[in-house]
C-alpha positions in Angstrom: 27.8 48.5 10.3 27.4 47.6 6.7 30.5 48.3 4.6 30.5 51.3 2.6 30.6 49.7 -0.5 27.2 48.1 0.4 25.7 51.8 0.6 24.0 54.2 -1.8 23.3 57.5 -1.4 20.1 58.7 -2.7 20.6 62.0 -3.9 18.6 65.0 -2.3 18.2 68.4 -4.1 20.8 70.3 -1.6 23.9 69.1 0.8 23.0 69.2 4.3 24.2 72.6 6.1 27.2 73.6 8.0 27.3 74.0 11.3 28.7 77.5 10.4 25.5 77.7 8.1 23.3 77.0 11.1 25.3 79.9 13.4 25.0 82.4 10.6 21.4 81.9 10.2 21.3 82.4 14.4 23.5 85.0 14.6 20.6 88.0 13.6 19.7 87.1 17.1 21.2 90.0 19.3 21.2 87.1 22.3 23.1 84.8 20.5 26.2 84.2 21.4 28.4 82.9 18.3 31.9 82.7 19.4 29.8 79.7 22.6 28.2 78.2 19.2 31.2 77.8 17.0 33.4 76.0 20.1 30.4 73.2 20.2 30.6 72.9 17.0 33.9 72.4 17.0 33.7 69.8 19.5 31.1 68.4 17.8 33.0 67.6 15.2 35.7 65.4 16.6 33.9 62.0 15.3 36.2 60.1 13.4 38.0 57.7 15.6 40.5 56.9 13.1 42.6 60.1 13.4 43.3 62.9 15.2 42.0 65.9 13.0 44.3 69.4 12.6 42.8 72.6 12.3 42.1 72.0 8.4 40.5 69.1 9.1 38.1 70.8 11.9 37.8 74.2 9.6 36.6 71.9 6.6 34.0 69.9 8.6 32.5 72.3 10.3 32.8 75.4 7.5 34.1 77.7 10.1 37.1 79.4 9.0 40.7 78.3 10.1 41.6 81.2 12.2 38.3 80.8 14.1 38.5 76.8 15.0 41.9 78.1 16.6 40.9 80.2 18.8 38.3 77.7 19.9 40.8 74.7 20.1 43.3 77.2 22.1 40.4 77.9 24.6 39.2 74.3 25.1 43.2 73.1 25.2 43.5 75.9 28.0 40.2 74.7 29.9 41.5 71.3 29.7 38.6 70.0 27.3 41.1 69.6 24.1 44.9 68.0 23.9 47.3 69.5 21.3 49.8 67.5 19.8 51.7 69.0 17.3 49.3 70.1 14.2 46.4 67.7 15.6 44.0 67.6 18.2 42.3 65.5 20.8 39.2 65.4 23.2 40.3 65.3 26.6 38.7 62.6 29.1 37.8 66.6 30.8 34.7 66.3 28.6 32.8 63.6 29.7 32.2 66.2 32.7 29.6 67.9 30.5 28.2 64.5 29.4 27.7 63.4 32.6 26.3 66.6 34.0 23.2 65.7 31.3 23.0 61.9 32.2 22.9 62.7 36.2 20.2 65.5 35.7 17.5 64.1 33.3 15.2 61.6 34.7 14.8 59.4 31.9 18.4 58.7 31.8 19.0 58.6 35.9 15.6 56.1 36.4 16.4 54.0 33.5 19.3 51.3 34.2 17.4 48.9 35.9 14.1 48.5 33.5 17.1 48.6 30.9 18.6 45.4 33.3 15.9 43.9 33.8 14.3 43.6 30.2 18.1 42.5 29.1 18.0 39.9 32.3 14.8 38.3 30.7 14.6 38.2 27.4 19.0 37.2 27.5 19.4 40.4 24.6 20.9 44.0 25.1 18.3 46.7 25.7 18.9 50.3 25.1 17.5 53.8 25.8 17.6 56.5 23.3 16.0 59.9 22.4 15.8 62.2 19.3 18.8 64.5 19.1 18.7 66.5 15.8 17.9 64.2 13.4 19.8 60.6 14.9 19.6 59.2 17.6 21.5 59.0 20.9 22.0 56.7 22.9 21.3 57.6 27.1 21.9 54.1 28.8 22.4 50.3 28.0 22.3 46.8 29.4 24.6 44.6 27.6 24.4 41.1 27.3 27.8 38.8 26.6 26.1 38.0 23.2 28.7 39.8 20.7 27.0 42.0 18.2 29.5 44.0 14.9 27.1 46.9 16.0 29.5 48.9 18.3 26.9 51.1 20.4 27.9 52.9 23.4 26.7 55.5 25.4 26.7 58.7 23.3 26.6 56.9 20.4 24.4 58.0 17.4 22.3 56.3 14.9 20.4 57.5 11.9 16.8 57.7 13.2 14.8 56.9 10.0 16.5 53.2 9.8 16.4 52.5 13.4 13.8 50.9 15.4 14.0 53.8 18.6 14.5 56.7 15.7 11.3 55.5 13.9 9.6 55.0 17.0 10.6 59.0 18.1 9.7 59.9 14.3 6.4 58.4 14.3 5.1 61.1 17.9 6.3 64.3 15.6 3.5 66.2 13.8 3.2 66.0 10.0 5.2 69.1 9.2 8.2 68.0 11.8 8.0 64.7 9.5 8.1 66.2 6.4 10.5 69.1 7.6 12.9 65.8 8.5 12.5 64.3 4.9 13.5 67.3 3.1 16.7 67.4 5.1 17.7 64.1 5.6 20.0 62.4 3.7 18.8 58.8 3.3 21.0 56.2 3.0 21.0 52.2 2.1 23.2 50.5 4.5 21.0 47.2 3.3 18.1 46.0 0.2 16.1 46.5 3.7 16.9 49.7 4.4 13.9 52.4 4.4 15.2 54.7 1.9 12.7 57.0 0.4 10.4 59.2 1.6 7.1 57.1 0.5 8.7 54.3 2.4 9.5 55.9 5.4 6.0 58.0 5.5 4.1 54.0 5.5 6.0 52.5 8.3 6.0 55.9 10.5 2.2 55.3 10.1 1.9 51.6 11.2 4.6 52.3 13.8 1.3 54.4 15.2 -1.3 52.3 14.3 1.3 49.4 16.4 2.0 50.7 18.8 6.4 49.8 18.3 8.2 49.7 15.6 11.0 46.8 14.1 13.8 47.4 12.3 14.6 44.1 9.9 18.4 44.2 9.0 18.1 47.7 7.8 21.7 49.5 9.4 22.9 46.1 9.0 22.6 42.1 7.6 21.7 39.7 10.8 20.5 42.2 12.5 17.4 43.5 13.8 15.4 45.1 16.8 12.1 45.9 18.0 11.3 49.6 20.2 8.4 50.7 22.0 8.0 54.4 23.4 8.9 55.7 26.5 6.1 58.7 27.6 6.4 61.0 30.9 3.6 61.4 33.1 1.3 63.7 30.6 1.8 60.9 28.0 4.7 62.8 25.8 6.9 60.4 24.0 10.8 61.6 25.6 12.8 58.1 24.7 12.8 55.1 22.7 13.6 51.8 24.1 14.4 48.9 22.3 16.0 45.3 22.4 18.9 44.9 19.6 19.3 41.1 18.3 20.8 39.0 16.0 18.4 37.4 13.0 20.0 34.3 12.9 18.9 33.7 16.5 15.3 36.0 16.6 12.8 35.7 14.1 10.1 38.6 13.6 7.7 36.3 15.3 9.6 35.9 18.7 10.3 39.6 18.7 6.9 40.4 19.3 5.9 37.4 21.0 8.9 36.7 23.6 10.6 40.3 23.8 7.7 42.8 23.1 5.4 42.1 26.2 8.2 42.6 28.7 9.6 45.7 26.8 6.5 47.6 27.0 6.0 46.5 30.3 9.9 48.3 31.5 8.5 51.4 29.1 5.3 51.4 31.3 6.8 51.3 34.5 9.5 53.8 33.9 6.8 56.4 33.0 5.7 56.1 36.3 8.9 57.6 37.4 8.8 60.3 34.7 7.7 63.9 35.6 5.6 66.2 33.0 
């Protein structure tokens, strides 16, 4: 990714919310069940591969209070999910279990490996699968070529969706007021000087991303590097993934995006709807 000293925030009028915000808010609902919400926040919240966090470090993310993030860690260390060591805490390899229970029941993620292949095997460029999750994206399945890339993807892994050729692909099928709802909250960021990074901006290429068809993302999470997406729509034509080829600029120009690696792209998109259920 860029470095951060290559990025600027642009400021929005209010911080993004808490998970604890978000439980709060859900909590008026006699069904909901907040002591379930705050543990998935909690791990939710283990993204930074650098350390291990403590407690503090959980409590402060998340904005749920100390005593409750230890009860949660104390229940996930006890199901096997979370490993204590000392003051700080891991995820166990215990929860890739729920992970995989989601990858081994949803169809576009089961059916799509070998369009994913076979689109990668032709075009000699990894091609990925991703759906909207929140506001990012995450990534379901991916063919890899040997071609080394600084972008660092993985299954599971998450991308902003407004600078992101699947995200603006997945942003372009919501309705006006999902668009404008996402706008108000997001955050945007300028990884590069290509970067879409105001609202204005983003509103104009969601548009020709319909009128298109696919949408390209020119070096805008990082320099050298671009990709192209097209839809992926189940069998009553709802967009449910984003797939997309992931190259380097030095080696792809615009032009042979759409000429060389769009036609067999959509073609993998098209054929893996047939496999798609309403």
């Amino acid at each position: 990714m860029a470095s951060r000293k290559n990025k600027v925030t642009i400021a929005r009028s209010e911080a993004p919310p808490t998970a604890a915000a978000e439980i709060e808010a859900l909590s008026r609902d006699p069904n909901f069940m907040t002591s379930l919400a705050r543990g998935l926040a909690v791990v939710a919240a283990f993204t930074d591969r650098r350390r291990r966090p403590t407690i503090a470090d959980l409590s402060r993310k998340t904005g749920i209070p100390r005593a409750a993030v230890r009860r949660c860690l104390y229940t996930l260390e006890k199901l096997g999910y979370v490993n204590g060591e000392g003051y700080s805490f891991s995820l166990s390899p215990k929860i890739l279990s729920l992970g995989h229970a989601y990858l081994g029941s949803a169809p576009v993620a089961v059916s799509a490996q070998p369009f994913l292949d076979k689109v990668s095997d032709e075009v000699q460029e990894s091609c990925s699968l991703a759906v909207l999750e929140r506001d990012d994206i995450l990534y379901l399945a991916r063919s890899v070529t040997s071609r080394i890339l600084s972008v660092t993807l993985n299954v599971g892994s998450r991308l902003p969706a407004y600078c992101t050729s699947i995200g603006q692909v997945l942003l372009a099928d919501l309705g006006e007021d999902e668009i404008e709802a996402y706008i108000d909250r997001t955050n945007l960021v300028r990884y590069t000087d290509r970067t879409v990074a105001s609202a204005s901006q983003l509103r104009d290429v969601l548009e020709a991303v319909r009128r298109n068809g696919h949408a390209i993302a020119d070096q805008e999470m990082e320099v050298d590097i671009r990709s192209i997406a097209v839809p992926v729509r189940n069998a009553s034509g709802a967009v449910v993934a984003g797939m997309n080829v992931i190259a380097q600029a030095t080696r792809m120009t615009i032009r042979d995006m759409k000429t060389k690696v769009l036609p067999p792209l959509q073609r993998a998109a098209a054929e893996l709807s047939t496999l798609l259920p309403r």
